[in-house]
Each structure stands twice: as C-alpha cells, then as structure tokens.
DSSP file (Angstrom, degrees, kcal/mol; ACC not computed):
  #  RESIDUE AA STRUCTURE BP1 BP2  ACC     N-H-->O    O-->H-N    N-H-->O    O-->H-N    TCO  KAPPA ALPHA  PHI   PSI    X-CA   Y-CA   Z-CA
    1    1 A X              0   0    0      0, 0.0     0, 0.0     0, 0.0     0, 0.0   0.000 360.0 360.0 360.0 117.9    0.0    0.0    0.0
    2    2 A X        -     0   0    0      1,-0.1     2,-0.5     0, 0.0     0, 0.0  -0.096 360.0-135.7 -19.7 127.4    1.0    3.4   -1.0
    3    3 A X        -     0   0    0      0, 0.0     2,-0.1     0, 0.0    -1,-0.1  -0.952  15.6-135.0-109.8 145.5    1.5    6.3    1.5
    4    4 A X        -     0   0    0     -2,-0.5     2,-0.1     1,-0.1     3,-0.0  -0.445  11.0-140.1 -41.0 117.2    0.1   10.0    0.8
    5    5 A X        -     0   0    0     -2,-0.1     2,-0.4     3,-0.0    -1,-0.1  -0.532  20.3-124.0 -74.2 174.6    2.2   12.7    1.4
    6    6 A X        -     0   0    0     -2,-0.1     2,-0.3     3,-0.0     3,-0.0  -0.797  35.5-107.5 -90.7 148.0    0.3   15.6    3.0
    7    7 A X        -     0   0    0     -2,-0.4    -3,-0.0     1,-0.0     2,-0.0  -0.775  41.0-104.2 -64.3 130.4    0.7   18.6    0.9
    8    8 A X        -     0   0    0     -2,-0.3     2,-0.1     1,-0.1    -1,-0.0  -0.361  33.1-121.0 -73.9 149.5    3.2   21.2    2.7
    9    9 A X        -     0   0    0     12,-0.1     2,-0.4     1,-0.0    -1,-0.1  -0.486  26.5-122.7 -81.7 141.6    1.3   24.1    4.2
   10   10 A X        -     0   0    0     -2,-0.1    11,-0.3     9,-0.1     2,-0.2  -0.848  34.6-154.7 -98.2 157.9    2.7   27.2    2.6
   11   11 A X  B     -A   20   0A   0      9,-1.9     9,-2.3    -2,-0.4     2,-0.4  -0.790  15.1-107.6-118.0 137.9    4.3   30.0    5.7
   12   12 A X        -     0   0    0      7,-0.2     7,-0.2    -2,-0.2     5,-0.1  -0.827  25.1-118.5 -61.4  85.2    4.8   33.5    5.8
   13   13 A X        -     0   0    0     -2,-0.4    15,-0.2     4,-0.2    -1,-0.2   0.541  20.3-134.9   2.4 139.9    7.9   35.2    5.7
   14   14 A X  S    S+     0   0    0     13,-3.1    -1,-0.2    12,-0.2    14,-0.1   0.872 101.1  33.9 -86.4 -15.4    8.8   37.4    9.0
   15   15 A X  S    S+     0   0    0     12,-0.2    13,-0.1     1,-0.1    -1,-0.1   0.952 134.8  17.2-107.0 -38.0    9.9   40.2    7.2
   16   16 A X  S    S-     0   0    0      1,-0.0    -3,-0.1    13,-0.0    -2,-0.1   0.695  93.6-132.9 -72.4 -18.7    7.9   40.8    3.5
   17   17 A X        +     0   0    0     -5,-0.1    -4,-0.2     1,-0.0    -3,-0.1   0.952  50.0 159.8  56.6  37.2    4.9   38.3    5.0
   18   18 A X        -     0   0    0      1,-0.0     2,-0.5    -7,-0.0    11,-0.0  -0.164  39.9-122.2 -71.1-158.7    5.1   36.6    1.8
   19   19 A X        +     0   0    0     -7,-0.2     2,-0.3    -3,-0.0    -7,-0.2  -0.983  44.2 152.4-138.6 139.7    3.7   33.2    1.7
   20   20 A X  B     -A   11   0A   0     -9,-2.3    -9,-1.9    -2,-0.5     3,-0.1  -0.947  47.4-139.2-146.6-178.8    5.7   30.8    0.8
   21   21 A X  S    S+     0   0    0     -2,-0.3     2,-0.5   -11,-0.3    -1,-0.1   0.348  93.8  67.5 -82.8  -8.3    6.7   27.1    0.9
   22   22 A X  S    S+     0   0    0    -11,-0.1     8,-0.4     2,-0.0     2,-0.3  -0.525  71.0 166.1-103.1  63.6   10.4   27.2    1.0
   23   23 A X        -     0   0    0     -2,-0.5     6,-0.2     6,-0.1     4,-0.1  -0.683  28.9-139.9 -56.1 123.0   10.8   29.0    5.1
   24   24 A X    >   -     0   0    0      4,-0.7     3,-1.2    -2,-0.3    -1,-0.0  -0.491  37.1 -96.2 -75.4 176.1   14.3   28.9    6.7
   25   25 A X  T 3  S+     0   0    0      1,-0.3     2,-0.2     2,-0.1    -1,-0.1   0.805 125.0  66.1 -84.6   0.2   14.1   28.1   10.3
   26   26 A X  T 3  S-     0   0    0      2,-0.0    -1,-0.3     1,-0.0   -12,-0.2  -0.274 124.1-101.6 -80.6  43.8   14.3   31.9   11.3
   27   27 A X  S <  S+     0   0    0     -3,-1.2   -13,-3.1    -2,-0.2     2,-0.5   0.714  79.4 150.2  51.5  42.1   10.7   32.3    9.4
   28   28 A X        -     0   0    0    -15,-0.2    -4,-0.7   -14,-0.1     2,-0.3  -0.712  41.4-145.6 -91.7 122.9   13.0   33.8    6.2
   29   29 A X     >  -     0   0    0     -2,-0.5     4,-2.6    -6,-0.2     5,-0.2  -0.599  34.1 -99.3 -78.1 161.7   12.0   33.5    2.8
   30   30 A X  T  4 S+     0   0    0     -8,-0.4     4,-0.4    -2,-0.3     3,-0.3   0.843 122.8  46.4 -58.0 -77.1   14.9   33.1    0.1
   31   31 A X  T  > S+     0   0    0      1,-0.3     4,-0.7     2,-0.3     3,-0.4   0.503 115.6  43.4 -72.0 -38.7   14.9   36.6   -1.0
   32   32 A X  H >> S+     0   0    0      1,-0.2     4,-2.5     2,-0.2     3,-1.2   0.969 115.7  52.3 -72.8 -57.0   14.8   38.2    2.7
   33   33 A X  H 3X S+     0   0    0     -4,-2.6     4,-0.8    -3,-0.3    -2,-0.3   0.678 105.5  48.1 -30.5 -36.6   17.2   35.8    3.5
   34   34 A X  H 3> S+     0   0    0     -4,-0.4     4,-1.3    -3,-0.4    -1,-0.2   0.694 110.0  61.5 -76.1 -30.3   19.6   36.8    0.3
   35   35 A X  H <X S+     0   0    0     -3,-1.2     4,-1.8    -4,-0.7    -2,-0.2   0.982 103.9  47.3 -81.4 -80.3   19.0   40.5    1.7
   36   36 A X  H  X S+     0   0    0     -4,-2.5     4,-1.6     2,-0.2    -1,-0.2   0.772 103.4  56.4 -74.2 -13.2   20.6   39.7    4.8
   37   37 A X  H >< S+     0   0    0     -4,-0.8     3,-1.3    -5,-0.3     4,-0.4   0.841 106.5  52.9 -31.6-107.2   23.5   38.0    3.7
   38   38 A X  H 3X S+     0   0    0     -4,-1.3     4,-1.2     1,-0.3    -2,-0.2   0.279 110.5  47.0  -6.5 -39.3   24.3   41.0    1.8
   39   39 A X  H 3X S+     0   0    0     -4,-1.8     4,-4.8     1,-0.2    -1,-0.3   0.991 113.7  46.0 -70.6 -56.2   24.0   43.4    4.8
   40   40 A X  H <X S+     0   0    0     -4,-1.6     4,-1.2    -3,-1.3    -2,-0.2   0.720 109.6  50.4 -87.0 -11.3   25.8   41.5    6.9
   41   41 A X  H >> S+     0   0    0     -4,-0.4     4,-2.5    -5,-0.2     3,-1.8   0.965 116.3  57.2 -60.1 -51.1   28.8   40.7    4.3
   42   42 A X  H 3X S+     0   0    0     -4,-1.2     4,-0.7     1,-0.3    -2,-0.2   0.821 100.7  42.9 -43.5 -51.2   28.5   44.3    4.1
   43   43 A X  H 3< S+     0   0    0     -4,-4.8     5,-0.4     1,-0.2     9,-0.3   0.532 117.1  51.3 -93.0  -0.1   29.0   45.5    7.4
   44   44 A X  H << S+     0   0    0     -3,-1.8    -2,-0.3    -4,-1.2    -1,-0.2   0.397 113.4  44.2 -76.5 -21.6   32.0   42.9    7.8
   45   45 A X  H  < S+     0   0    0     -4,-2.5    -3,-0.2    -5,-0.2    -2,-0.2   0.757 121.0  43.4 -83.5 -27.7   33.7   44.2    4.5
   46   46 A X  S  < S-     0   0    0     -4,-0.7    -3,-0.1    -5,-0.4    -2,-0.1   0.654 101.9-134.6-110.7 -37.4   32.8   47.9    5.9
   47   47 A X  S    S+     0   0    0      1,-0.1     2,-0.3    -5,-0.0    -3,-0.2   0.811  71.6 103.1  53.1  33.8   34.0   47.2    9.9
   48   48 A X        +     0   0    0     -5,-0.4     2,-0.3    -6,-0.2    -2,-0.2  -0.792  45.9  44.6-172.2 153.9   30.9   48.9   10.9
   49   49 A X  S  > S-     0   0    0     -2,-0.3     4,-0.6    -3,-0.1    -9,-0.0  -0.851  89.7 -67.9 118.9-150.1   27.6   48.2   12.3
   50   50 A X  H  > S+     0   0    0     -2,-0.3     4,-2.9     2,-0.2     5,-0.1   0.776 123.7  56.8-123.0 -45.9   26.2   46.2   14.7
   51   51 A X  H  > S+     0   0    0      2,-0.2     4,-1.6     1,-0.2     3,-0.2   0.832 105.4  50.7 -26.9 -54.9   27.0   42.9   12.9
   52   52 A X  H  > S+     0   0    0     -9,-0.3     4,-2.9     1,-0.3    -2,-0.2   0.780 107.0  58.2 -90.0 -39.3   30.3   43.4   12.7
   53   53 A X  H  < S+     0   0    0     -4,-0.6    -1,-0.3     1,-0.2    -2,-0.2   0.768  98.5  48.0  27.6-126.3   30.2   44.1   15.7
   54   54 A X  H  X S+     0   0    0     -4,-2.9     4,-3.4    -3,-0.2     5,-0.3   0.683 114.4  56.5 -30.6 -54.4   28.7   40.9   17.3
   55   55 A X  H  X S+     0   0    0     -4,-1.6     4,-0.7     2,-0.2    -2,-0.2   0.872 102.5  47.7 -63.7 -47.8   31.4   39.2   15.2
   56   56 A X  H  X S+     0   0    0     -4,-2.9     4,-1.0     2,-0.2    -1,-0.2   0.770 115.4  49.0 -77.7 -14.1   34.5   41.0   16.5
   57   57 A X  H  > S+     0   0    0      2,-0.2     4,-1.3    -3,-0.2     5,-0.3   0.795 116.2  43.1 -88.1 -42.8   33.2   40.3   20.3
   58   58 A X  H  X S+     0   0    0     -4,-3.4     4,-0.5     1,-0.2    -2,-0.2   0.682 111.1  54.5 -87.3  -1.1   32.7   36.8   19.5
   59   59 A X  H  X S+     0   0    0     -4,-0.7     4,-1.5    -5,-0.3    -2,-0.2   0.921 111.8  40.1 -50.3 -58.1   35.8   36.9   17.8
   60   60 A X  H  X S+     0   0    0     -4,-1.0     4,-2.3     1,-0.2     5,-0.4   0.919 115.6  55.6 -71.4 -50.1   38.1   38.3   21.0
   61   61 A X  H  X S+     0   0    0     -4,-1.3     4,-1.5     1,-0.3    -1,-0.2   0.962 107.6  46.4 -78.1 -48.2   36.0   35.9   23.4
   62   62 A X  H  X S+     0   0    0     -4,-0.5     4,-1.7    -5,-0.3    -1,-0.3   0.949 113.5  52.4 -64.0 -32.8   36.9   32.7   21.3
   63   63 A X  H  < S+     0   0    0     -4,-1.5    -2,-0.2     2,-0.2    -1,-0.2   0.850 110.1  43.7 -62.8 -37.2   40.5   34.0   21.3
   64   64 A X  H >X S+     0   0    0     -4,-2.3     3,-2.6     2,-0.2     4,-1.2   0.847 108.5  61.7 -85.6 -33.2   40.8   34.4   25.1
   65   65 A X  H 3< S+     0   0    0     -4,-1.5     2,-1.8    -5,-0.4     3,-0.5   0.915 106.0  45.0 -67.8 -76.3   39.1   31.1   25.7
   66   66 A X  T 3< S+     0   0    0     -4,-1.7    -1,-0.3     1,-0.3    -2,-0.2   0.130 111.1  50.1 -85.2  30.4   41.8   29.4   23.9
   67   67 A X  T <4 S+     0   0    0     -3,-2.6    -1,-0.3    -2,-1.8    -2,-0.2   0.711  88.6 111.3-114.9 -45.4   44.8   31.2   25.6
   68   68 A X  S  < S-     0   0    0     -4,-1.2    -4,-0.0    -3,-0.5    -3,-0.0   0.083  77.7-119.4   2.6  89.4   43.2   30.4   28.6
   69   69 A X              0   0    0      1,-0.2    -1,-0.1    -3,-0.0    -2,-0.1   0.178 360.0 360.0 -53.0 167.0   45.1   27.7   30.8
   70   70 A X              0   0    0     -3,-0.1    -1,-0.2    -4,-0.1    -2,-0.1   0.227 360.0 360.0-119.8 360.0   43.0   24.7   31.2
C-alpha cells in the first residue's frame, strides 16, 4: 500500500509576509534571506555596524578562551 504525502502548508515570511513554501528556520523566505546576507557581508567588508560588531566580540571571546590555561 501506498503512502500520501500531506501537501506542505505554505508560511509567511517574517519580514515581506510573503507566503511561501520554502521558510528557513528563522521564518526567512529566500529573498529576505539573500538581503541579509548582503548586509551583513557588508557591514563585515565595511568594519561597521552592529553585525560586525557581534562578530569581532565573538571573535576576542573565542580567542581568550583558547589562551586560557586549562
């Protein structure tokens, strides 16, 4: 015996509210998703913003954790 799929239920994007079937699990659609790539290459290429940030503080903190006797 055969089984059915269910048809997937299509979800709305969090930031355009499009509807789609294709979600990431941060509730992105591809395109919003492509968008924030881009910033955030951006604001690492740039050294500024809020990204860039985040990155260079979890940067420091991974570095002193591995000078860090054990």
């Amino acid at each position: 015996m055969r089984e059915i799929k269910k048809k997937r239920e299509r979800q709305a994007c969090k930031i355009c509210h499009k509807k789609s079937y294709y979600i990431s699990q941060h509730g992105l659609c591809k395109d919003c998703m492509m968008e924030k790539i881009k910033l955030a290459r951006c604001q690492i290429k740039s050294k500024t913003g809020p990204i860039y940030d985040k990155w260079k503080q979890n940067l420091i903190a991974g570095l002193e954790k591995l000078e860090a006797p054990i």
